[in-house]
N, CA, C and O of each residue as an XYZ file, in Angstrom:
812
protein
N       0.847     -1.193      0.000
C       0.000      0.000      0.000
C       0.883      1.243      0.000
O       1.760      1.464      0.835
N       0.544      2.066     -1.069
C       1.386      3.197     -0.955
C       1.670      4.273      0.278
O       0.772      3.740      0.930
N       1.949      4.901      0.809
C       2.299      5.464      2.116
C       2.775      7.169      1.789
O       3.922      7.444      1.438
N       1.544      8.359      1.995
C       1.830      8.794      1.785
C       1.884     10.551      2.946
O       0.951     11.265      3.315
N       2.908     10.634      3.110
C       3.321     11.548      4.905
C       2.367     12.500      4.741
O       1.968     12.995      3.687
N       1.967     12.763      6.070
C       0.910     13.692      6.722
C       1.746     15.074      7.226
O       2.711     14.991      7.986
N       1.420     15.895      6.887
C       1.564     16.719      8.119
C       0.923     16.865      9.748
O       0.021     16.320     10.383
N       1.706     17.679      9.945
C       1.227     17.706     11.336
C       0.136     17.826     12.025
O      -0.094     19.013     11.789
N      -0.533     17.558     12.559
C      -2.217     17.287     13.179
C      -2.944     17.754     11.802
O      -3.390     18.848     11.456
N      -2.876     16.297     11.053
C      -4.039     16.375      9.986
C      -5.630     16.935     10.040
O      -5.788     17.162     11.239
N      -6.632     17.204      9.490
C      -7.352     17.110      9.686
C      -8.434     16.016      9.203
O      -8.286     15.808      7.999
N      -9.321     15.367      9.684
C     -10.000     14.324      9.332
C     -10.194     13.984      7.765
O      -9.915     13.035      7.032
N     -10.861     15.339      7.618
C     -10.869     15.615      5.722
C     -10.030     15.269      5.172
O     -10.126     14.487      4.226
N      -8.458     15.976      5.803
C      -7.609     15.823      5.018
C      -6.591     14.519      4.978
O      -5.740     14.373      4.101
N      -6.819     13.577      6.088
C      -6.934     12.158      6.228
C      -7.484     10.968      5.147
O      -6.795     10.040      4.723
N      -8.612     11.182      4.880
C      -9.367     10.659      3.984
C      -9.440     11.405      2.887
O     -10.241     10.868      2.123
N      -8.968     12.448      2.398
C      -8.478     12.388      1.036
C      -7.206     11.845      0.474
O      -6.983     11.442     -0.667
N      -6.335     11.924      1.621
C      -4.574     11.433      1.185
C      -5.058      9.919      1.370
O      -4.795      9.529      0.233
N      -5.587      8.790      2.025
C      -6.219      7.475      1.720
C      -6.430      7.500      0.213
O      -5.952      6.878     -0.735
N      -7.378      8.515      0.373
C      -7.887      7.627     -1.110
C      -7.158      8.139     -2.379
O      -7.641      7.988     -3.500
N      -6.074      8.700     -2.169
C      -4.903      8.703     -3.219
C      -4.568      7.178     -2.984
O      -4.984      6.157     -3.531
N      -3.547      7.432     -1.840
C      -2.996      6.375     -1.607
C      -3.640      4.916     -2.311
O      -2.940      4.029     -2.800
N      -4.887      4.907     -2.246
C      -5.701      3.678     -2.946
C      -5.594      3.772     -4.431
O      -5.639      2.794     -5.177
N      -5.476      4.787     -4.742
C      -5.840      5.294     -6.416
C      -4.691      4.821     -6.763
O      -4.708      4.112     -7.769
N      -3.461      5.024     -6.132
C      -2.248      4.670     -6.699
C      -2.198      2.659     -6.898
O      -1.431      2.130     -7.702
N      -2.803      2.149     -6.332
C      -3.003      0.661     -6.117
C      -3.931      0.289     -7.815
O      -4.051     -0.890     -8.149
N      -4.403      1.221     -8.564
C      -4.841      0.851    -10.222
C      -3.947      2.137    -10.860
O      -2.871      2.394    -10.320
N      -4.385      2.912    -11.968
C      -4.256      3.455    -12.639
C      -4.116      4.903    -12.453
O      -3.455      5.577    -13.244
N      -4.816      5.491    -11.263
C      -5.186      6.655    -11.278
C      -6.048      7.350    -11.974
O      -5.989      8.573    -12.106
N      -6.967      6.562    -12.499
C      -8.011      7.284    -13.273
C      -8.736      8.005    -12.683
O      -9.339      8.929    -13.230
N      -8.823      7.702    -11.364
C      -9.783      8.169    -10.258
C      -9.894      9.576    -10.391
O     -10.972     10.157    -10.513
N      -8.589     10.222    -10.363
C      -8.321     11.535     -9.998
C      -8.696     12.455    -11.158
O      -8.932     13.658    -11.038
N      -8.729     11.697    -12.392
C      -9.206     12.386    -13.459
C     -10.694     12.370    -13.965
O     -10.818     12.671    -15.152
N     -11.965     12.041    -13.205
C     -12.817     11.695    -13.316
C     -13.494     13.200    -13.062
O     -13.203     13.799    -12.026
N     -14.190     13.656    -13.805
C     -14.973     14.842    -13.761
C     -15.972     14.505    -12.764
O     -16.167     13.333    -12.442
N     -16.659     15.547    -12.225
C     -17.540     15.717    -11.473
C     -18.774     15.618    -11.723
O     -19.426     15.447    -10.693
N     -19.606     15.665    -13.003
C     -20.090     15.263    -13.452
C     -20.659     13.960    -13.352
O     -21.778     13.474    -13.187
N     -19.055     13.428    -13.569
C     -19.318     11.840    -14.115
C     -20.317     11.194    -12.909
O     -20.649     10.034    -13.153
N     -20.686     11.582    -12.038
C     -21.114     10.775    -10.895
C     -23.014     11.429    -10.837
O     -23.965     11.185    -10.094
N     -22.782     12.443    -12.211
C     -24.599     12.584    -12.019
C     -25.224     11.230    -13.054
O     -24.486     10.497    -13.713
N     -26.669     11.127    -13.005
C     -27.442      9.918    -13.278
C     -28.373     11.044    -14.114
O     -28.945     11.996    -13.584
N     -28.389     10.678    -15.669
C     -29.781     11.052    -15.807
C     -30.513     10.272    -16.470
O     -30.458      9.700    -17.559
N     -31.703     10.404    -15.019
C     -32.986      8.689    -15.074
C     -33.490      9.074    -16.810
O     -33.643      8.232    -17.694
N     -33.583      9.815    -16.878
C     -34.541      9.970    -18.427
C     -34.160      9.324    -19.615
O     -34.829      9.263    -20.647
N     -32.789      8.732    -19.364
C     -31.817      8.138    -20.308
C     -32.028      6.087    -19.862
O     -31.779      5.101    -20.556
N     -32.424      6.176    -18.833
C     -31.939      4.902    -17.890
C     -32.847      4.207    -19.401
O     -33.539      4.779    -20.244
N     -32.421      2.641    -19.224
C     -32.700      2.086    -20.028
C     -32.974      0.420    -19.095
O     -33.227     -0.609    -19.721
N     -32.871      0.449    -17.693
C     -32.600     -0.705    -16.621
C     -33.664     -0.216    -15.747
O     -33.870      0.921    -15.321
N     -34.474     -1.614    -15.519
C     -36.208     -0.518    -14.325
C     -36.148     -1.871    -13.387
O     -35.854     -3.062    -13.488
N     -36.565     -1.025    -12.516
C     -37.342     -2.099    -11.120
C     -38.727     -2.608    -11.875
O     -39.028     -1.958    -12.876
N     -39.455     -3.516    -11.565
C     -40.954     -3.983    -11.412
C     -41.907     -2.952    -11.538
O     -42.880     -2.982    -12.292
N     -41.546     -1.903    -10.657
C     -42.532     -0.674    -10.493
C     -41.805      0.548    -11.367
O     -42.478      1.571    -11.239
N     -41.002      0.690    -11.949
C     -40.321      1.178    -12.750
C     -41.302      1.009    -13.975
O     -42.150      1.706    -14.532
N     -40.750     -0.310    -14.128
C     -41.363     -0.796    -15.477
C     -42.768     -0.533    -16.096
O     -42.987     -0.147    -17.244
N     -43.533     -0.768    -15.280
C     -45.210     -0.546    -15.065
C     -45.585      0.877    -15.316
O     -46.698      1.253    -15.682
N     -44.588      1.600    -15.094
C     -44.736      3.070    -15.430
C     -44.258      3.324    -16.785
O     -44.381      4.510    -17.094
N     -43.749      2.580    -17.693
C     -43.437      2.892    -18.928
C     -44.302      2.595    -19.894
O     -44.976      1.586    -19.687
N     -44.553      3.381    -21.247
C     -45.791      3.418    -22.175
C     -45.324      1.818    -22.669
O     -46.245      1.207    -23.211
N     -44.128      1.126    -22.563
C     -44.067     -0.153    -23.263
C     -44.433     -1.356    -22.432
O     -44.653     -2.512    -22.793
N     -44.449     -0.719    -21.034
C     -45.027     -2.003    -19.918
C     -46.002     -3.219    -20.322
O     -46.319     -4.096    -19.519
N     -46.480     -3.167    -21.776
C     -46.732     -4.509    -22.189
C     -45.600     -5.503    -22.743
O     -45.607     -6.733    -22.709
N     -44.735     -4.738    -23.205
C     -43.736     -5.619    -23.850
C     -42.848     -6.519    -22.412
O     -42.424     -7.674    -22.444
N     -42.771     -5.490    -21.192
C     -42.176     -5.583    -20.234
C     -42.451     -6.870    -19.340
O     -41.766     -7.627    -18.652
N     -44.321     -6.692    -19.825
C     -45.007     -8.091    -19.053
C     -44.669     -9.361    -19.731
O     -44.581    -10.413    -19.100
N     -44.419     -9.254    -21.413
C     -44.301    -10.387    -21.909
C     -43.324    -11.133    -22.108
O     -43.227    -12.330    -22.376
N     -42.289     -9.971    -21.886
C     -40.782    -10.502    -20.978
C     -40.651    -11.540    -20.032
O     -39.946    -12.549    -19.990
N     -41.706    -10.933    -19.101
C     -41.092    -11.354    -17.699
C     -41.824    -12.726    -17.815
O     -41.320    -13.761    -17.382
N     -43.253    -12.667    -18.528
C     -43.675    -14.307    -18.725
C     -42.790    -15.667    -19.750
O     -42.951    -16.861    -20.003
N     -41.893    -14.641    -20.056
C     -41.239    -15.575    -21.263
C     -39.691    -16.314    -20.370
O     -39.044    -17.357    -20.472
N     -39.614    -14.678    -19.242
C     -38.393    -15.592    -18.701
C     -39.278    -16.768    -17.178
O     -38.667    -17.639    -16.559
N     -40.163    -16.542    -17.048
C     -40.833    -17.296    -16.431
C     -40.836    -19.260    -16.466
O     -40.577    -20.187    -15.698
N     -41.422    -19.002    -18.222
C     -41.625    -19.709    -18.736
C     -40.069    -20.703    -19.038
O     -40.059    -21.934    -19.018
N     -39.130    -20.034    -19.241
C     -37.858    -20.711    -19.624
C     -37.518    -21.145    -18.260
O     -36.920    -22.218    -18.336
N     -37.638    -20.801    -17.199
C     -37.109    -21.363    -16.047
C     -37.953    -22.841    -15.672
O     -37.349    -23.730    -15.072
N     -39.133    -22.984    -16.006
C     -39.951    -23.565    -15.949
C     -39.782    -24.936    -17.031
O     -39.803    -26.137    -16.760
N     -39.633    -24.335    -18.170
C     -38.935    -25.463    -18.571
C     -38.039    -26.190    -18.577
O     -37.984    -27.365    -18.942
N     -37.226    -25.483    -18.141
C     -35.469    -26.175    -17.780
C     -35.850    -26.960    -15.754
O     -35.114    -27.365    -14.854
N     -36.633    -26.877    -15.838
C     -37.049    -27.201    -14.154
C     -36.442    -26.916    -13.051
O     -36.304    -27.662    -12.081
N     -35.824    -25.134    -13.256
C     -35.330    -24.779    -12.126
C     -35.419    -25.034    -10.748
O     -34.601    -25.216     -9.846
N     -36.927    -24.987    -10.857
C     -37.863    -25.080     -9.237
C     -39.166    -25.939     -9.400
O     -39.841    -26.215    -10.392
N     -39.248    -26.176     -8.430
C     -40.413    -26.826     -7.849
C     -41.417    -25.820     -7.196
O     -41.045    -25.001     -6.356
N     -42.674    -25.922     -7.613
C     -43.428    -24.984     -6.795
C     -44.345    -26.149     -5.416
O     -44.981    -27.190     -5.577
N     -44.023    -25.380     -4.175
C     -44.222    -26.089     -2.990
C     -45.026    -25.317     -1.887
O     -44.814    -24.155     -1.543
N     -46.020    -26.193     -1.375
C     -46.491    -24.892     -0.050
C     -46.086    -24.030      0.940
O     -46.118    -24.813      1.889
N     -45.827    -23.271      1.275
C     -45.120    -22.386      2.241
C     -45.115    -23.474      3.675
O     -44.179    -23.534      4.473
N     -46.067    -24.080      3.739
C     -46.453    -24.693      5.183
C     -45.309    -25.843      4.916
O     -44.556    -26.050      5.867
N     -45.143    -26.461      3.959
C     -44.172    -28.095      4.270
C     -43.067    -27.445      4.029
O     -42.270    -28.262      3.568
N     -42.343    -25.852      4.132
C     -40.848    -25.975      4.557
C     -40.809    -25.664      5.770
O     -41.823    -25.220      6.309
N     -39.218    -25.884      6.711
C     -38.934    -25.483      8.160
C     -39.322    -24.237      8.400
O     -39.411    -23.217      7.717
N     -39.535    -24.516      9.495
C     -40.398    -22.967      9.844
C     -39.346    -21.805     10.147
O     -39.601    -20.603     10.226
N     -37.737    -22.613     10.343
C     -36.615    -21.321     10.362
C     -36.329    -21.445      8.871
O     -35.384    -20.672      8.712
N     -36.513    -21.788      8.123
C     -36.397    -21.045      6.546
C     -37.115    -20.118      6.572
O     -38.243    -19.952      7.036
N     -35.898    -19.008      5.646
C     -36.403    -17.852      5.133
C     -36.448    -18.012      3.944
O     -35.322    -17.795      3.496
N     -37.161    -18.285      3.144
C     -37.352    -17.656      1.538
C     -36.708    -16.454      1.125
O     -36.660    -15.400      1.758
N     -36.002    -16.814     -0.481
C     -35.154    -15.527     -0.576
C     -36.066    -14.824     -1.440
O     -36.738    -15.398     -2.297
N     -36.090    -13.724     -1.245
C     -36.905    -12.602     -2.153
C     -36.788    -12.828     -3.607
O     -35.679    -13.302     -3.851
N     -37.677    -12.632     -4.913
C     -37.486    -12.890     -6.088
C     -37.507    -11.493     -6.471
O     -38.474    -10.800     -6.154
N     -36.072    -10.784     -7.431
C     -36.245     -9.651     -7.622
C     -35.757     -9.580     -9.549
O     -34.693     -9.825    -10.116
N     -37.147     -9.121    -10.079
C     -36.714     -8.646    -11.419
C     -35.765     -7.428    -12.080
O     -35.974     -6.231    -11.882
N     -35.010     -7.808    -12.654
C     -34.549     -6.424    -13.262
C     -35.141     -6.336    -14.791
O     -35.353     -7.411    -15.352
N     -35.347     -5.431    -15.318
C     -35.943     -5.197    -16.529
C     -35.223     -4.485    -17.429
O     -34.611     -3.544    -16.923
N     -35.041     -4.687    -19.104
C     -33.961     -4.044    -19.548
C     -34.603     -3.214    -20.776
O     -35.775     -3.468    -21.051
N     -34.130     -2.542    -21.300
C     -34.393     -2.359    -23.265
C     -33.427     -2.733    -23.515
O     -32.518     -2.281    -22.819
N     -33.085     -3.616    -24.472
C     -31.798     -4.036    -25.573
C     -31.461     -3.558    -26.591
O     -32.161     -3.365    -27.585
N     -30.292     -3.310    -26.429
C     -30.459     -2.003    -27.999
C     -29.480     -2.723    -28.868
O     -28.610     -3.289    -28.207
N     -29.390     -2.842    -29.966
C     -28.336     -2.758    -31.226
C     -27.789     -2.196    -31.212
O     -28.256     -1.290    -30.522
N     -26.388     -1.818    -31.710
C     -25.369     -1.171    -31.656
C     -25.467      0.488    -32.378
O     -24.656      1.414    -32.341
N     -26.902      0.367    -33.059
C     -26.877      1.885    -33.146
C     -28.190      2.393    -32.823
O     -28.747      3.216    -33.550
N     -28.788      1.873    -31.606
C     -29.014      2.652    -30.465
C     -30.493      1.858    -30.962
O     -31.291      1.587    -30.065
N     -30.802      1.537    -32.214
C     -32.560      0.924    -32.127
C     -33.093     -0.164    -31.043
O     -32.278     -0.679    -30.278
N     -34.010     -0.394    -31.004
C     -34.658     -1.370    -30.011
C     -34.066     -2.840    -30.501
O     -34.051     -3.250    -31.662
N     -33.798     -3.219    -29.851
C     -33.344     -4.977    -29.905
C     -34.602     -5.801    -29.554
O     -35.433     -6.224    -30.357
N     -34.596     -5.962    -28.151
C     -35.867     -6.123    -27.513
C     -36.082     -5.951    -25.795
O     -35.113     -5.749    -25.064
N     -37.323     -6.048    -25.331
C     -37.501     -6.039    -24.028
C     -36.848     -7.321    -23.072
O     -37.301     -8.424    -23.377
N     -36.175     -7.311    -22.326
C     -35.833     -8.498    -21.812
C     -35.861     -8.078    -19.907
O     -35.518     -7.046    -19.332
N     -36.429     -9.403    -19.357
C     -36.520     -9.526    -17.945
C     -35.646    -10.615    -17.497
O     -35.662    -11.738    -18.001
N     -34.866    -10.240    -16.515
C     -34.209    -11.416    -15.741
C     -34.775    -11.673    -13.952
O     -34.862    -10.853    -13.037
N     -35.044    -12.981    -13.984
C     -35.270    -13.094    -12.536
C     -34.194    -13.483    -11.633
O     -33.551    -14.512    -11.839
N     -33.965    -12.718    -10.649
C     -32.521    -12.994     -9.659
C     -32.987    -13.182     -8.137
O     -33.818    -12.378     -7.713
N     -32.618    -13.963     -7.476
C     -32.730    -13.643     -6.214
C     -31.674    -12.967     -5.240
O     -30.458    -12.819     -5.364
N     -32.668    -12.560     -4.097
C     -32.025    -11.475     -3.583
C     -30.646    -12.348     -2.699
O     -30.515    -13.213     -1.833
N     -29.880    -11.556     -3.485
C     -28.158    -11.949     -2.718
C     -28.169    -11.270     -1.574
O     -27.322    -11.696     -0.789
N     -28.637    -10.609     -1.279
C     -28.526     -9.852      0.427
C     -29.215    -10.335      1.461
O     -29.046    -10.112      2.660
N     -30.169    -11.154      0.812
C     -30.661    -12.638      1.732
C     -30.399    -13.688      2.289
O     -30.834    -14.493      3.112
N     -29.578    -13.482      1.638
C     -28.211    -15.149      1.737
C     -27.339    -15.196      2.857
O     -26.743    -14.228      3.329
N     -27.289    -16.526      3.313
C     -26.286    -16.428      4.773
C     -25.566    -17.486      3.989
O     -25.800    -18.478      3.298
N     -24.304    -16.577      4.575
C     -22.730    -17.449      4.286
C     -22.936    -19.056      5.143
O     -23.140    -19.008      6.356
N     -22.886    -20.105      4.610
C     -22.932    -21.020      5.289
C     -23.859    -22.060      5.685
O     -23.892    -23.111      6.325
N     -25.032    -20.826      4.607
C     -26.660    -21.221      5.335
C     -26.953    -21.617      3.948
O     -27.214    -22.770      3.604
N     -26.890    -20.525      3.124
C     -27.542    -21.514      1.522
C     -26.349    -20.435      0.793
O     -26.720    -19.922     -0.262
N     -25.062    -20.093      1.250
C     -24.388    -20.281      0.080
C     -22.839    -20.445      1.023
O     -22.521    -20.144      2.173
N     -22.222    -20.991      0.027
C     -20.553    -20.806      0.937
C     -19.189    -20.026     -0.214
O     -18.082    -19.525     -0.012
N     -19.813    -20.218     -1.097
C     -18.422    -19.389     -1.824
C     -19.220    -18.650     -3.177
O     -20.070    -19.172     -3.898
N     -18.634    -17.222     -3.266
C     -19.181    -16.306     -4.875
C     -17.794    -16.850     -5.844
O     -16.668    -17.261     -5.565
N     -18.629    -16.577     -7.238
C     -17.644    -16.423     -7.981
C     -18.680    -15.815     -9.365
O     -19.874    -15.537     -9.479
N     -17.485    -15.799    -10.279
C     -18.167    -14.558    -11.667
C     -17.670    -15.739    -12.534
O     -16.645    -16.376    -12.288
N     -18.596    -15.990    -13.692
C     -18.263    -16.881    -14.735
C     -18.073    -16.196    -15.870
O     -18.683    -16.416    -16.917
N     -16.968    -15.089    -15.652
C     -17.208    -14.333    -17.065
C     -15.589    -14.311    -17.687
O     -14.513    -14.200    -17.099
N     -15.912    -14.460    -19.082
C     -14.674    -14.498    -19.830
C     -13.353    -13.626    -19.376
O     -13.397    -13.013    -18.309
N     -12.401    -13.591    -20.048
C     -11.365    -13.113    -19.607
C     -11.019    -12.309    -21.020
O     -10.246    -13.050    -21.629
N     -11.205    -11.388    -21.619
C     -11.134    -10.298    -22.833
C     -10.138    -10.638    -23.854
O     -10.374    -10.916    -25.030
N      -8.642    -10.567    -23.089
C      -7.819    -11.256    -23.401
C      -7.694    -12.598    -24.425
O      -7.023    -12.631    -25.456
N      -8.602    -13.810    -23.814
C      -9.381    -14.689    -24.559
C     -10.078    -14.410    -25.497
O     -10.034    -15.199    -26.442
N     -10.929    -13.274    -25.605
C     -12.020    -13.207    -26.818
C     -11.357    -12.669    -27.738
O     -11.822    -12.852    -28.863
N      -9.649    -11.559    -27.609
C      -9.200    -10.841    -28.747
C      -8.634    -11.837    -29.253
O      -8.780    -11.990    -30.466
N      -7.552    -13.136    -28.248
C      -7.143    -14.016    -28.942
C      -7.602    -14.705    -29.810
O      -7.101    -14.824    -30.928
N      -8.876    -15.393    -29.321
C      -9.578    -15.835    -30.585
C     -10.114    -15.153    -31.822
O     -10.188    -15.886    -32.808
N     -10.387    -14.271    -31.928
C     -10.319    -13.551    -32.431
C      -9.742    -12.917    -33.870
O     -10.216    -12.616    -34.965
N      -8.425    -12.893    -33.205
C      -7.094    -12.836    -33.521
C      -6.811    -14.173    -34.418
O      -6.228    -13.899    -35.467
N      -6.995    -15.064    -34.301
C      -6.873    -16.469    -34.324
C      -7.589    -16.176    -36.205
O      -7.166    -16.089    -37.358
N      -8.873    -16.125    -35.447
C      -9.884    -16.554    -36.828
C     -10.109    -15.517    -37.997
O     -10.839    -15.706    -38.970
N      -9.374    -14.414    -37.742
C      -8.938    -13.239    -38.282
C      -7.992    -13.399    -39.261
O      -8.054    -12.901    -40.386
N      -6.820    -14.330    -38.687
C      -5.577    -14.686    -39.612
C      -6.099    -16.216    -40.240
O      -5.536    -16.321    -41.330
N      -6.729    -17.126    -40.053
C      -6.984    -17.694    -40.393
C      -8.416    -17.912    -41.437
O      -9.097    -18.863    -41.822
N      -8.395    -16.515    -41.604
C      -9.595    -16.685    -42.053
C     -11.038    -17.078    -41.712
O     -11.914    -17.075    -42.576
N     -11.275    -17.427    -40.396
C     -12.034    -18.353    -39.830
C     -13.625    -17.495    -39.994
O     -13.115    -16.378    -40.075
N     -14.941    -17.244    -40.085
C     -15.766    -17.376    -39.747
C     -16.347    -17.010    -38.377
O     -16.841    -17.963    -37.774
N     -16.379    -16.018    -37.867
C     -16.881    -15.665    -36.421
C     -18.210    -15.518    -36.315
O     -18.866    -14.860    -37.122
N     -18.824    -16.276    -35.055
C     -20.374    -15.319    -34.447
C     -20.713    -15.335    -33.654
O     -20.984    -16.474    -33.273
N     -20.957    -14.444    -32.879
C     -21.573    -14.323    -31.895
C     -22.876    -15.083    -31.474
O     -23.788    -15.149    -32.299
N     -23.072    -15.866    -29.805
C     -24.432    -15.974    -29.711
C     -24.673    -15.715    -28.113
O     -23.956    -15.550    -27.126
N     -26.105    -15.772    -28.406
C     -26.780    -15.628    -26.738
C     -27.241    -17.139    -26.334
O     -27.824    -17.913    -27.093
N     -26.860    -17.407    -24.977
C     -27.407    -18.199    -24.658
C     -28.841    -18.098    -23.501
O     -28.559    -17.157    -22.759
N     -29.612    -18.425    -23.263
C     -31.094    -18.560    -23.045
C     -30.289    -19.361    -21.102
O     -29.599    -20.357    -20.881
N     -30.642    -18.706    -20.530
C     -30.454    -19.324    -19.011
C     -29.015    -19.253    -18.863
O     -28.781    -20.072    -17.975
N     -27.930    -18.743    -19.225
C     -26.628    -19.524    -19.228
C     -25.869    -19.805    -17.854
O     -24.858    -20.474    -17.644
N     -26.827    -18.951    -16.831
C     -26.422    -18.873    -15.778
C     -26.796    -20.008    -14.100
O     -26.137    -20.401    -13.138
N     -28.306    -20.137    -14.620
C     -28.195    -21.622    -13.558
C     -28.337    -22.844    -14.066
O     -29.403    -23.248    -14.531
N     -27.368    -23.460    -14.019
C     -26.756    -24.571    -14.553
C     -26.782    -26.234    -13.355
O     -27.201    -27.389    -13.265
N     -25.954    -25.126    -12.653
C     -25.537    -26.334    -10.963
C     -26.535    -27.009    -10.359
O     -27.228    -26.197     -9.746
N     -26.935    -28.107    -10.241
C     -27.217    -28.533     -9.336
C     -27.275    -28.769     -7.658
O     -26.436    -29.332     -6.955
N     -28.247    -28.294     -7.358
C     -28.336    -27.375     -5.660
C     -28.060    -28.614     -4.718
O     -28.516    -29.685     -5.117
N     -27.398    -28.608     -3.558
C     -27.217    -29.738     -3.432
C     -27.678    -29.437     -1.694
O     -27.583    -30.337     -0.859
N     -28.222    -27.907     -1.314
C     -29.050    -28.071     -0.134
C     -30.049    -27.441     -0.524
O     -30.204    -27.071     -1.688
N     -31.233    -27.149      0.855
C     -32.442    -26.928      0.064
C     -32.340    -25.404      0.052
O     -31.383    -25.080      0.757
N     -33.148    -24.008     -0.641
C     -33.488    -23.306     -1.001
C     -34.301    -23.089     -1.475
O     -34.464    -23.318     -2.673
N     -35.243    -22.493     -0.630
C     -36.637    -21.242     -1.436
C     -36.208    -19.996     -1.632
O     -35.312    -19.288     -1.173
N     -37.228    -19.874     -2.583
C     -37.360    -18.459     -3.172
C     -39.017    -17.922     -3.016
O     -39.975    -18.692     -2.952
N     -39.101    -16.387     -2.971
C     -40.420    -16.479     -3.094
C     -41.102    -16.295     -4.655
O     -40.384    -16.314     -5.654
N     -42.500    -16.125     -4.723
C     -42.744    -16.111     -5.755
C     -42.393    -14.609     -6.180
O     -42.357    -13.569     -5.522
N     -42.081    -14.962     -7.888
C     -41.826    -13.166     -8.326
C     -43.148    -12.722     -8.509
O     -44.190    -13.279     -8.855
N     -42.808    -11.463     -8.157
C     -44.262    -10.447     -7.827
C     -44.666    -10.580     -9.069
O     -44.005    -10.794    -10.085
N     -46.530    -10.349     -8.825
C     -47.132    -10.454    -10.468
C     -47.358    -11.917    -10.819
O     -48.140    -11.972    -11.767
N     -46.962    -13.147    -10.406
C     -47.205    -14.442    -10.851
C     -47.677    -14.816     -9.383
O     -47.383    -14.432     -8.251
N     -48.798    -16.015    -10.093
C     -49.211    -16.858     -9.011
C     -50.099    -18.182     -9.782
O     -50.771    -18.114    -10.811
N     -49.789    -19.648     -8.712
C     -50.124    -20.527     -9.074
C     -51.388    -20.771     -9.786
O     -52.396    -20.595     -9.101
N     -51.617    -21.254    -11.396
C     -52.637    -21.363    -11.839
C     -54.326    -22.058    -10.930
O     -55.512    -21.803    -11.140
N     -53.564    -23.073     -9.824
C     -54.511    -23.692     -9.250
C     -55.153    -23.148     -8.114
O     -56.241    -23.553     -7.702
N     -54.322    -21.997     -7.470
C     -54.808    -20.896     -6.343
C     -54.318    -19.397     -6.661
O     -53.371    -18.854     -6.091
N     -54.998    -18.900     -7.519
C     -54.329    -17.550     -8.130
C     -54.921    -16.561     -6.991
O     -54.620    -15.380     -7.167
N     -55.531    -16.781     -6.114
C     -55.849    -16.112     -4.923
C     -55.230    -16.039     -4.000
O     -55.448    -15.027     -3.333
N     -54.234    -16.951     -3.498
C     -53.681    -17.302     -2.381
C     -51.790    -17.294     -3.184
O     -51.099    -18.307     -3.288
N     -51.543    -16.471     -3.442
C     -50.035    -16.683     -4.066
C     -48.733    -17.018     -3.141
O     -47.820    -17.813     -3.365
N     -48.983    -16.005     -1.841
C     -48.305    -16.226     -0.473
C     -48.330    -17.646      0.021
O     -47.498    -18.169      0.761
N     -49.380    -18.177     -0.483
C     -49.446    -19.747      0.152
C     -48.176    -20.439     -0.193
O     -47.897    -21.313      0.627
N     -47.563    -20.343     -0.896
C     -46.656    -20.938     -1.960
C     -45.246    -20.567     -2.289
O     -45.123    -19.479     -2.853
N     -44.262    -21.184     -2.074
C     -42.544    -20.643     -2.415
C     -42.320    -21.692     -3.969
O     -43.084    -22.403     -4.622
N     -40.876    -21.319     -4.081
C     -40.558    -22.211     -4.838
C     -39.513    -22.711     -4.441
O     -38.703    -21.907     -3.977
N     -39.156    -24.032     -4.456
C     -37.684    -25.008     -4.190
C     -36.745    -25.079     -5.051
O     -36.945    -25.982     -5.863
N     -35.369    -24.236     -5.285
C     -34.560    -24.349     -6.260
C     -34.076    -25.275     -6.429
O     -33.512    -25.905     -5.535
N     -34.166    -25.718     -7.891
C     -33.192    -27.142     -8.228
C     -31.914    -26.939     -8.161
O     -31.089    -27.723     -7.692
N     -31.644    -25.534     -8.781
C     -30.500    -25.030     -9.679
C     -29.899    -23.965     -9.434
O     -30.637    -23.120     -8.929
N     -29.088    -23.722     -9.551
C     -28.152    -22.106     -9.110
C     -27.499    -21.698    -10.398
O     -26.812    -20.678    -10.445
């Protein structure tokens, strides 16, 4: 860690700004060149919605037919089991089901399409309890120029694809509920939706 001298009876402020040099120096220093700006949000641009987000947009039909389509794919791949709230332990907590909602755009800015992902809530989770280790399954860049690179000189044929679920794969090997995602409920008690969690197969 870089180490960088104080003067004499610092002041708090000026404590925690020489830190977070000191940290900046640990990457690139881009930090320090970051406009002020850069840290405003403007929602009018956002293109990523909550549930209740979504519902407020003039396309909130496309939004619904999203979220039934990623519904539906989980359902077929037999993520979960749908089960009564009453036959799990009564110290299970069910983890919250939280949608994020997107627009997909093409590379020059037109509509691609509406897409919903269902996630559960990671801030629910006890270390030890229904999970014990994170990790990121994502490429390494490096890899994609190489190949790349590869099929470039070789002439090769490149394409891109999406895969449909690519992310729960694993087989769960303790138990886990989830609750139901808001907006869906069992065809056989569409009154009683709370009655009901779901049992993950899959992570």
């Amino acid at each position: 860690m870089p180490n960088h001298p104080l003067p004499d009876n610092p002041s708090v402020a000026y404590r925690i700004v020489n830190k977070f040099h000191e940290c900046n120096e640990l990457f690139d220093g881009t930090i320090n060149h970051l406009h002020n700006f850069a840290f405003a949000t403007d929602l009018s641009n956002n293109e990523v919605f909550t549930l209740t987000q979504a519902m407020r947009q003039d396309d909130r039909k496309q939004f619904i037919e999203a979220m039934m389509k990623e519904v539906k794919d989980h359902e077929e791949r037999e993520h979960w089991e749908l089960v009564l709230r009453s036959t799990i332990p009564e110290s299970a907590r069910p983890i919250q089901a939280i949608w994020s909602l997107k627009r997909k755009r093409f590379p020059d800015g037109t509509l691609n399409k509406h897409k919903a992902r269902l996630c559960a809530h990671g801030g629910m989770q006890t270390w030890g309890e229904n999970y014990w280790e994170t990790y990121s399954p994502v490429v390494n860049m490096l890899t994609v120029r190489l190949i790349l690179a590869i099929a470039h000189i070789d002439k090769l044929d490149s394409k891109s694809i999406d895969f449909v679920l690519a992310f729960p794969q694993a087989e769960l090997d303790v138990n886990i509920w989830m609750a139901l995602p808001k907006g869906f409920a069992p065809e056989e008690d569409e009154e009683h939706p709370s009655k009901y969690v779901l049992k993950l197969k899959k992570n």
